[in-house]
FIKE-822620 format. One line per 10 residues: number of its first residue (from 1); their letters; for each residue x, y, z of C-alpha. Coordinates in steps of 0.2 Angstrom, whole numbers. Example, Ala and Ser with C-alpha at 12.3 -4.5 7.8 and 13.67 -1.06 7.14 Angstrom:
1) as) 62/-22/39 | 68/-5/36 $
***
This chain:
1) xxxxxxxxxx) -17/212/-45 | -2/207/-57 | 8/219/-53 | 6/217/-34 | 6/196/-36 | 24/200/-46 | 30/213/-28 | 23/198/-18 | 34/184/-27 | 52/195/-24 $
11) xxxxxxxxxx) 47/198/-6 | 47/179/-5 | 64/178/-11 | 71/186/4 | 61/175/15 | 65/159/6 | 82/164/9 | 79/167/27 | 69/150/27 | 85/143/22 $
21) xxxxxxxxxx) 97/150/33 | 86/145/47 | 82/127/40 | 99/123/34 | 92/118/19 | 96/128/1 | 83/137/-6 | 80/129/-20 | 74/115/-9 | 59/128/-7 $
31) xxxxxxxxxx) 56/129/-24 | 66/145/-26 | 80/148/-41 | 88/161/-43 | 90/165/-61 | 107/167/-69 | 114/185/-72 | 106/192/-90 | 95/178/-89 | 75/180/-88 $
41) xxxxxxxxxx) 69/169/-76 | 54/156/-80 | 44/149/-68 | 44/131/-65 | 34/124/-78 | 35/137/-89 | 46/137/-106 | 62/150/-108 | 56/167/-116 | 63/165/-133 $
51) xxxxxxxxxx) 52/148/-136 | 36/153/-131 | 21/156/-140 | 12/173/-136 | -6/174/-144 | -15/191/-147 | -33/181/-139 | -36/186/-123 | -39/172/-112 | -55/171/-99 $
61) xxxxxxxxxx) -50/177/-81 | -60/173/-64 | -52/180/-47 | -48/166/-36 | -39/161/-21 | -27/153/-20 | -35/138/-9 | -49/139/-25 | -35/136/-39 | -31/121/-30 $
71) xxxxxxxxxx) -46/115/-28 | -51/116/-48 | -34/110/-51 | -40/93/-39 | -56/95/-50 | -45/93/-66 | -35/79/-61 | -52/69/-58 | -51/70/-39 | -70/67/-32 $
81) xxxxxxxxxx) -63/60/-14 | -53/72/-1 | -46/63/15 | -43/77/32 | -43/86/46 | -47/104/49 | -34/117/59 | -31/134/57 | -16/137/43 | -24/125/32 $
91) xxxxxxxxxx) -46/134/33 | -40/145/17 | -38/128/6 | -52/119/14 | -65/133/12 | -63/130/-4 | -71/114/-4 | -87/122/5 | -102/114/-4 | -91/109/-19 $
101) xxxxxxxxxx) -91/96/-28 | -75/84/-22 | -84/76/-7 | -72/80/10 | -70/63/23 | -69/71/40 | -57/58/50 | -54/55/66 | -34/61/66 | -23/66/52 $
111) xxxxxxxxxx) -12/48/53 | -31/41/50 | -32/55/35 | -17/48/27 | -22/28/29 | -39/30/22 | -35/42/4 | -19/25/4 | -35/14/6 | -44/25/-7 $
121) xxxxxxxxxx) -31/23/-19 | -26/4/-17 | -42/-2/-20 | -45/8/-36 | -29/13/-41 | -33/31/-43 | -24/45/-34 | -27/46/-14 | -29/64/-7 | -23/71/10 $
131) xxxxxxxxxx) -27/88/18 | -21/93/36 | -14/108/43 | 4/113/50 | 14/106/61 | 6/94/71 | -6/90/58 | 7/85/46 | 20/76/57 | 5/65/60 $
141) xxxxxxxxxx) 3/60/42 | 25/54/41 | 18/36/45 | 4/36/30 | 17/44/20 | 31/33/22 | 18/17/22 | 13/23/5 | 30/27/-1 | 37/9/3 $
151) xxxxxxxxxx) 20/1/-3 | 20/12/-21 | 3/20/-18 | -1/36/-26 | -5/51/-14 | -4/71/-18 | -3/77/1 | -7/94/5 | -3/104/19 | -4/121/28 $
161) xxxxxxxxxx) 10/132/33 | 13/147/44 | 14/161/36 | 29/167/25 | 36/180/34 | 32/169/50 | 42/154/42 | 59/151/50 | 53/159/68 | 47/143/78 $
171) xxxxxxxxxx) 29/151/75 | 14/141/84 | 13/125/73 | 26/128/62 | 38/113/57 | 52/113/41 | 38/102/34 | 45/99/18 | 64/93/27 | 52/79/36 $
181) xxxxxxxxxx) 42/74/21 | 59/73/11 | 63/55/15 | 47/47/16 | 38/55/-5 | 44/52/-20 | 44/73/-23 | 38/89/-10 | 38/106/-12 | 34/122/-3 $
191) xxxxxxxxxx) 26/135/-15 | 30/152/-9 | 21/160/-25 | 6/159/-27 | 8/159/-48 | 19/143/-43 | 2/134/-38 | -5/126/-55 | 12/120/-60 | 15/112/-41 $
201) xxxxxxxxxx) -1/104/-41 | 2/96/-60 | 18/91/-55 | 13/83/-38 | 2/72/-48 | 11/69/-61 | 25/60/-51 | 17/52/-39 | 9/43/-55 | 25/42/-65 $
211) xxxxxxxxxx) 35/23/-63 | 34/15/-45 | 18/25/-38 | 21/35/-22 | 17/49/-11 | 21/68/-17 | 18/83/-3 | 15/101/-4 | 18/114/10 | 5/127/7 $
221) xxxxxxxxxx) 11/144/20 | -8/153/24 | -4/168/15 | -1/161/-2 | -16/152/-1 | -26/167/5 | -21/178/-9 | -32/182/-23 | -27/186/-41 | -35/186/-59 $
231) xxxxxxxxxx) -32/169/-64 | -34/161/-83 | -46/148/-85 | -33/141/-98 | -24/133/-84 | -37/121/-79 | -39/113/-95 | -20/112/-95 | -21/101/-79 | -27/85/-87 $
241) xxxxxxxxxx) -16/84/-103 | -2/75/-96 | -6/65/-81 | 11/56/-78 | 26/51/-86 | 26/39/-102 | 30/23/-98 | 48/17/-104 | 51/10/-120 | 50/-9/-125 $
251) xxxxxxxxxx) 67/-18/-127 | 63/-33/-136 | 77/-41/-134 | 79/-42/-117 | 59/-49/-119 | 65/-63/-133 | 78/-69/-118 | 65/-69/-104 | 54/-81/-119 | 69/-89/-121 $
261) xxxxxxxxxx) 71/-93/-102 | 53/-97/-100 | 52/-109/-116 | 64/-121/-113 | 63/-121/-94 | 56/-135/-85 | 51/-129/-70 | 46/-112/-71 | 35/-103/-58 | 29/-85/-60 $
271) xxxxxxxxxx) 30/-74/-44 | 18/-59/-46 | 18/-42/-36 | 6/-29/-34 | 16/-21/-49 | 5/-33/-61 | -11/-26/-52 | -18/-16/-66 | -15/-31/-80 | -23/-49/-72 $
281) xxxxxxxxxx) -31/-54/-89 | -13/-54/-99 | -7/-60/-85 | -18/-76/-84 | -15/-77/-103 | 4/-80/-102 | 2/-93/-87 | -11/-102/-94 | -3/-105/-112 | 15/-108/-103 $
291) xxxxxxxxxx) 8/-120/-90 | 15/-112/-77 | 13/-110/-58 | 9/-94/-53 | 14/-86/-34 | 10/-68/-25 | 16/-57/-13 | 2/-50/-1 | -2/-35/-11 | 0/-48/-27 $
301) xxxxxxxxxx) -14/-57/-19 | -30/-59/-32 | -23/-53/-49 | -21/-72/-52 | -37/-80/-47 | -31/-92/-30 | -45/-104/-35 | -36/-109/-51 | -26/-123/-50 | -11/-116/-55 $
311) xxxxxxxxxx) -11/-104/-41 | 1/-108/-27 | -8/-93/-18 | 6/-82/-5 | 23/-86/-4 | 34/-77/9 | 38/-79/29 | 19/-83/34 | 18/-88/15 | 10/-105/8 $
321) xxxxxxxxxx) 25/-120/11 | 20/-126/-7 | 23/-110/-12 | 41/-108/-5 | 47/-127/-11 | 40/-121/-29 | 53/-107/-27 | 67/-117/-19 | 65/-129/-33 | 60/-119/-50 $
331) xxxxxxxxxx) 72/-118/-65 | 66/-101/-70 | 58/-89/-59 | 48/-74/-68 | 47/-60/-55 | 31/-49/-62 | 28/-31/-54 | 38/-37/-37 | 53/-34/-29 | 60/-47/-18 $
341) xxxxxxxxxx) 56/-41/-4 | 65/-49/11 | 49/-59/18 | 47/-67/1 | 65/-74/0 | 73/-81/16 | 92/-80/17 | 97/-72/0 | 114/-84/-1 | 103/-97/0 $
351) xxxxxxxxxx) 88/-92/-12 | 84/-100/-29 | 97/-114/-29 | 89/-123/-43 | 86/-108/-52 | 103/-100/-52 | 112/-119/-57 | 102/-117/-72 | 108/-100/-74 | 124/-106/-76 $
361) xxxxxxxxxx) 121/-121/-88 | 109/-107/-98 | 94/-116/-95 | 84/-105/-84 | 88/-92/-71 | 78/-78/-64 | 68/-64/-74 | 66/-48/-67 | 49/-36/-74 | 49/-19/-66 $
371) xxxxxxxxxx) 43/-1/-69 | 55/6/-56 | 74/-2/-64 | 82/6/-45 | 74/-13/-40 | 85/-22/-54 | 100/-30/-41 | 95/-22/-28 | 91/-38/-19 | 93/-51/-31 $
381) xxxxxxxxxx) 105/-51/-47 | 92/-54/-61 | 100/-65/-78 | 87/-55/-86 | 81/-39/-82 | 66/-30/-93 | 63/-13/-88 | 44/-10/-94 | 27/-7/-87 | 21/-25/-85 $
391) xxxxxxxxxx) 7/-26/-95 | 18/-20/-109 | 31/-33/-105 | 16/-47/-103 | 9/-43/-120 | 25/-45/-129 | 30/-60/-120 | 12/-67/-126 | 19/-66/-143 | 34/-76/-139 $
401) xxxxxxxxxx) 30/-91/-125 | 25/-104/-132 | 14/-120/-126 | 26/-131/-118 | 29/-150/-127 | 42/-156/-114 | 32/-169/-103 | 44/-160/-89 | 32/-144/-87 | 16/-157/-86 $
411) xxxxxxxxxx) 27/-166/-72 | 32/-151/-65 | 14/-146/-60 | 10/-161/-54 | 23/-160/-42 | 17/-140/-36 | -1/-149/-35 | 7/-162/-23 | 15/-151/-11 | -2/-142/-11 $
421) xxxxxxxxxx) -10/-156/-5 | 3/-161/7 | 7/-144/14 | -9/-137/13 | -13/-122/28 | -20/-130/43 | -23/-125/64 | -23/-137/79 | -43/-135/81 | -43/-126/100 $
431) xxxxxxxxxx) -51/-139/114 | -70/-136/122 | -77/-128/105 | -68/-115/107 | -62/-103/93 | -46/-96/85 | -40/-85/71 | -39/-96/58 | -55/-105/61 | -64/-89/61 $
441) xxxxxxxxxx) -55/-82/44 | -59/-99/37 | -78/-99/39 | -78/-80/35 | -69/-87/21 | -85/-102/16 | -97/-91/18 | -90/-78/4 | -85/-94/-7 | -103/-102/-5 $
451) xxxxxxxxxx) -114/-85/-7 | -104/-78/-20 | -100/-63/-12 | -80/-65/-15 | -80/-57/-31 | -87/-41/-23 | -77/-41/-7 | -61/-29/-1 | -54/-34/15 | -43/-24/26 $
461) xxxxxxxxxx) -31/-28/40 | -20/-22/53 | -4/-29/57 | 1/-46/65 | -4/-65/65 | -24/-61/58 | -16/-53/42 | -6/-65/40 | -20/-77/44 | -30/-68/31 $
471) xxxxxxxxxx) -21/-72/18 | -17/-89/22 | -35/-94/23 | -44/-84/14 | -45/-85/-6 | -41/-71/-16 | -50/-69/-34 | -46/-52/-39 | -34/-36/-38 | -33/-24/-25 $
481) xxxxxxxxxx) -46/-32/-15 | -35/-34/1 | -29/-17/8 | -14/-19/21 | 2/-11/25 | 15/-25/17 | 34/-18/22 | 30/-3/34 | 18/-14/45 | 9/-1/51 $
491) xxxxxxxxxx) -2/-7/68 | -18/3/67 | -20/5/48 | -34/-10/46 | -51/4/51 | -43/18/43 | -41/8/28 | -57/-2/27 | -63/18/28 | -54/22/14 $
501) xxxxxxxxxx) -60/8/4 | -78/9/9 | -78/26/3 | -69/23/-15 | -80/7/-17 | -98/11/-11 | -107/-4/-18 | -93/-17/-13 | -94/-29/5 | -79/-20/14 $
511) xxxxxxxxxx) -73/-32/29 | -61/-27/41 | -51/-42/48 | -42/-33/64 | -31/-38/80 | -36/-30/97 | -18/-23/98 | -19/-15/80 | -38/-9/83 | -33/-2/100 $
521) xxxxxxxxxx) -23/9/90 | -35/18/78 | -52/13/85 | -56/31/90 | -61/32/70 | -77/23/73 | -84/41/74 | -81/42/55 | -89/25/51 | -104/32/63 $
531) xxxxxxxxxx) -102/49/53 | -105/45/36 | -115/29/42 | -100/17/32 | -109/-1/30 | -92/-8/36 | -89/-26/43 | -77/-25/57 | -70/-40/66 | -59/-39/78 $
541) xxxxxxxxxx) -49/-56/82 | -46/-52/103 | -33/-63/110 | -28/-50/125 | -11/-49/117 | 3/-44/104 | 2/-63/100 | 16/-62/86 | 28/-54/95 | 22/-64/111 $
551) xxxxxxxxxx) 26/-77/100 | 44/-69/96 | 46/-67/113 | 45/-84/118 | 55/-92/106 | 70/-80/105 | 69/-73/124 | 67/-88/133 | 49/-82/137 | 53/-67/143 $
561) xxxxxxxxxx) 38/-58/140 | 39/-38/141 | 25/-27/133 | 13/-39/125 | -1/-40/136 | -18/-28/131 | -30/-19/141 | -44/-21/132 | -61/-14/132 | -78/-20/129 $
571) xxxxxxxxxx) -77/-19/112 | -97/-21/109 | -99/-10/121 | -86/4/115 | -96/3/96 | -111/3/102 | -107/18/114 | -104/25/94 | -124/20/90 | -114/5/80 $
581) xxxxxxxxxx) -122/-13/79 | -111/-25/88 | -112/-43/96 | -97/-57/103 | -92/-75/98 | -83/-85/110 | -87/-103/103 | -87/-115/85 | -105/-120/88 | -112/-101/85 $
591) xxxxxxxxxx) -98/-95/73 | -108/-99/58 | -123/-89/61 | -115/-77/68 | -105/-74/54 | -119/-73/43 | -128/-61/54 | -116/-51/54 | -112/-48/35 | -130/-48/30 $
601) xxxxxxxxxx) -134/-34/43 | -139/-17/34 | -126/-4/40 | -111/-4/50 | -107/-19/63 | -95/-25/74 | -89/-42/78 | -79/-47/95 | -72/-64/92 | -66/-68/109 $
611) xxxxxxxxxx) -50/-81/103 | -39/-94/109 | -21/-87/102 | -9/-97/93 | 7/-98/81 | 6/-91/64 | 12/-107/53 | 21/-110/41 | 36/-98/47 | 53/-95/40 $
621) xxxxxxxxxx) 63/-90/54 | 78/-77/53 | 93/-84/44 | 87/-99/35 | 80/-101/17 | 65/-100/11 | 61/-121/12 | 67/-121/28 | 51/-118/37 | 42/-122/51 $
631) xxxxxxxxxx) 28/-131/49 | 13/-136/58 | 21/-155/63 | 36/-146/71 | 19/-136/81 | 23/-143/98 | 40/-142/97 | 43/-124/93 | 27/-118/104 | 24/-130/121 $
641) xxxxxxxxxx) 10/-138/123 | 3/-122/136 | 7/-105/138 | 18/-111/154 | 30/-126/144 | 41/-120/133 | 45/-129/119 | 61/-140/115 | 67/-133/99 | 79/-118/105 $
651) xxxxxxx) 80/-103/90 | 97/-92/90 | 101/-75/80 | 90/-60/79 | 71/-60/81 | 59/-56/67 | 57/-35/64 $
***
């Protein structure tokens, strides 16, 4: 078998060449090197000749497959959860999983695949795993894995290939897979040998893991995967010593400047990203001894408890208007595991004024914590940048911020408690007892509160004004608890991910808080909730439109309205057509108990809420700064007061993306 696995490899290096030629790619792109005259090549992973270590002890062999050495590598690395869809160059890999122990979620359609194993692991933080097939199969999963790569979630995807000596010859279902899945992973690789697999699947993992998270790929042509040899158990326990990068080393001195900043500032205001996910208690530690106001992104939401008065809860766009004159007006700005992202800062010439006058006077300024230094300038020119894992950066700056003296902080949060109160979120209550969005998020909302259950509860959504809705009137308590696709925007994602997190978090209450637009998208995986008999909570907030970018569309376009109107179904009808539990809500009087009937029930239910749309508010529109908002007093002025009248405030520029 070795001697015939070593004939095997050079036959591949004729066809990764031919690969090539045909792809325009190099070959090394294919994981192919060609060693350098005299030299004696090492395969990836492996060390140069003259410093290895060569013992006399035989090491334990078992014949395997090449679809088995992955699957005890995925066993290695702690994978208990596989994601994907069956096809016929990918059955060598998935019949290793036949009555094994890594539990396989049959999905509905690979792009569902690839939004579940991101679900799976943004609400645990462990690795997400997608299998699908060639071609097809994996051009459906580009959307999950660029959402995943712009949203740092950690995914190993795996797929089939044609054969090697089919590769390059427009074969049935055969793409240059690995040319497609550059752009949106962190890594990819197509292993053309098999004794190339352990080391590919270690360093999959390890990447996708090391610094900013993200999604790493493997091409896996049929006949490498099919190949049997005599492989060393040795390599398996190999698999889990190193499971991603160390993180970088601590420079104290740029932490003593961010103390500095944060000490004698008197107006400070942390603004925390998902990056800080994995550290909420040091986190709460620092702001509570500094005094300090404390503000999220959407995947931030949670790691600082929103019920805590300190919390300023979402900034951004759709954000919390407190939120965004907190910003406007802070001296120091701490920016914890985020990356200004262009919702969460309005016009850049115009962002942090306060902040960046006190820059020059050396009084404050912006500080910058990241894992990933590429985000350091990228967006906003830091006075202080620390490159660290946060948690590391938090506990040192613990040892240096001190409690604040300077009756300018105590005023300071005064003054955020203020605009709370003044600017708090708020809806125009629709007339007749009918309901919208916000009403229905709000009482979902009470009834979490007054039972309790918010502190065992993972929302998901899809894209559009109910996401935005959800954060806004929904308070988060704790860390990846709501699941969403932040700067993709991927309409369709909210079932597939409330899937995914139902699946990583059995015991949790996993809501799904989805538009008719996005559910239209991806509602065909029903079947998987009805397959595995997921207790999910699925509402869908059905308005019979694309209400935000209706909403664009009438106050950019004159109310010219173009592909924004839906063609619903009966969406009771459609789930319980699927043997799912499902019942409509049209008014305020039965909201309540209809709510409560619905996330008491035992098992899977759906829940139609039949709304009145309406304007997402706050909003920052294109072009202006962060304070410059809409707000719900300029309501009837920006919207109309009917579908018909248009209202008096006339907007200019480009739209919202």
């Amino acid at each position: 078998m070795k001697v015939a696995a070593r004939s095997f490899g050079r036959s591949q290096q004729a066809t990764a060449r031919s690969f090539a030629r045909r792809w325009h790619v190099s070959a090394s792109v294919l994981g192919f090197k060609t060693p350098r005259t005299g030299d004696v090549a090492a395969r990836p992973g492996q060390l140069p000749m003259e410093r290895r270590h060569f013992s006399s002890k035989v090491a334990p062999l078992r014949e395997m497959s090449g679809g088995e050495v992955i699957f005890n590598m995925l066993v290695e690395h702690g994978v208990d959860t596989v994601f994907g869809y069956s096809g016929g160059a990918v059955l060598p890999l998935i019949d290793a999983f036949h009555g094994k122990s890594i539990k396989w979620i049959t999905s509905s359609h690979e792009q569902c695949s690839g939004h579940s194993a991101a679900a799976y692991a943004k609400s645990t933080g462990k690795f997400g795993v997608a299998i699908v097939t060639s071609g097809p199969g994996l051009t459906n999963l580009v959307t999950p894995m660029q959402d995943a790569l712009t949203d740092g979630v950690p995914m190993v995807i795996f797929s089939g290939q044609v054969p090697t000596g089919a590769m390059g010859t427009d074969a049935f279902q055969e793409c240059p897979a690995t040319e497609i899945t550059r752009s949106c992973t962190k890594w990819n690789f197509v292993c053309l040998d098999f004794n190339q697999l352990p080391w590919a699947v270690n360093e999959a993992f390890r990447i996708a893991n090391s610094g900013r998270p993200g999604p790493c790929h493997i091409d896996l042509p049929k006949d490498i995967v099919s190949m049997r040899a005599q492989v060393p158990e040795a390599i398996f326990r190999q698999a889990s010593a190193s499971r991603s990068d160390a993180p970088p080393m601590l420079d104290m001195s740029a932490v003593q400047q961010a103390a500095d900043l944060i000490n004698k500032s008197k107006r400070p205001i942390f603004y925390v990203g998902q990056g800080a996910s994995h550290c909420p208690e040091i986190l709460t530690q620092v702001v509570k001894k500094a005094n300090v106001p404390v503000t999220t992104t959407c995947h931030g939401m949670g790691i600082f408890d929103e019920r805590d008065p300190l919390s300023m809860h979402m900034l951004g766009m759709h954000g919390a208007a407190y939120a965004n004159f907190a910003i406007q007006n802070a001296d120091c700005i701490v920016a914890v595991g985020s990356r200004f992202d262009d919702r969460t800062t309005g016009i850049i010439n115009k962002y942090a004024p306060k902040a960046r006058e006190a820059e020059k006077q050396g009084t404050g300024g912006i500080v910058h914590i990241n894992i990933d230094k590429t985000t350091f300038g990228k967006v906003v020119q830091p006075t202080v940048s620390v490159w660290a894992d946060t948690e590391h950066a938090l506990q040192a700056l613990d040892n240096l911020v001190t409690a604040p003296t300077d009756p300018e902080r105590e005023k300071w949060v005064e003054q955020c408690q203020d605009w709370k109160k003044q600017y708090a979120f708020d809806y125009v209550p629709a007339p007749g007892g009918l309901i919208k969005v916000q009403q229905v998020i709000q009482e979902i909302n009470n009834y979490l509160q007054k039972t309790g259950k918010i502190d065992n509860t993972i929302v998901s959504t899809g894209v559009g004004n109910h996401q935005m809705m959800s954060c806004q009137f929904l308070r988060w308590v704790k860390p990846r608890t709501f699941i969403t696709s932040g700067s993709l925007g991927v309409m369709g994602a909210g079932l597939p991910f409330a899937i995914g997190s139902q699946v990583a978090n059995p015991d949790a209450l996993n809501i799904l808080i989805d538009g008719d637009g996005s559910f239209g998208m991806t509602n065909m995986d029903l079947q998987t909730v009805k397959r595995y008999n997921l207790p999910i909570k699925m509402a869908i907030m059905n308005d019979d439109r694309q209400q935000m970018v209706w909403i664009w569309q009438r106050l950019f376009f004159e109310g010219r309205y173009i592909s924004v109107d839906n063609v619903n179904p009966d969406f009771v009808a459609l789930a319980k057509a699927y043997g799912i539990e499902a019942m409509a809500c049209d008014n305020a009087e039965d909201l309540p108990k209809a709510i409560e009937k619905w996330l008491t029930h035992d098992g899977p239910m759906l829940m139609d809420f039949k709304v009145v749309p309406d304007i997402c508010l706050p909003m920052v529109a294109p072009g202006k700064a962060l304070d410059e908002m809409i707000l719900l007093q300029d309501r009837d002025a920006v919207f109309g007061t009917s579908d018909e009248e248009l209202g008096t405030m006339k907007f200019g520029g480009l739209a919202p993306s």
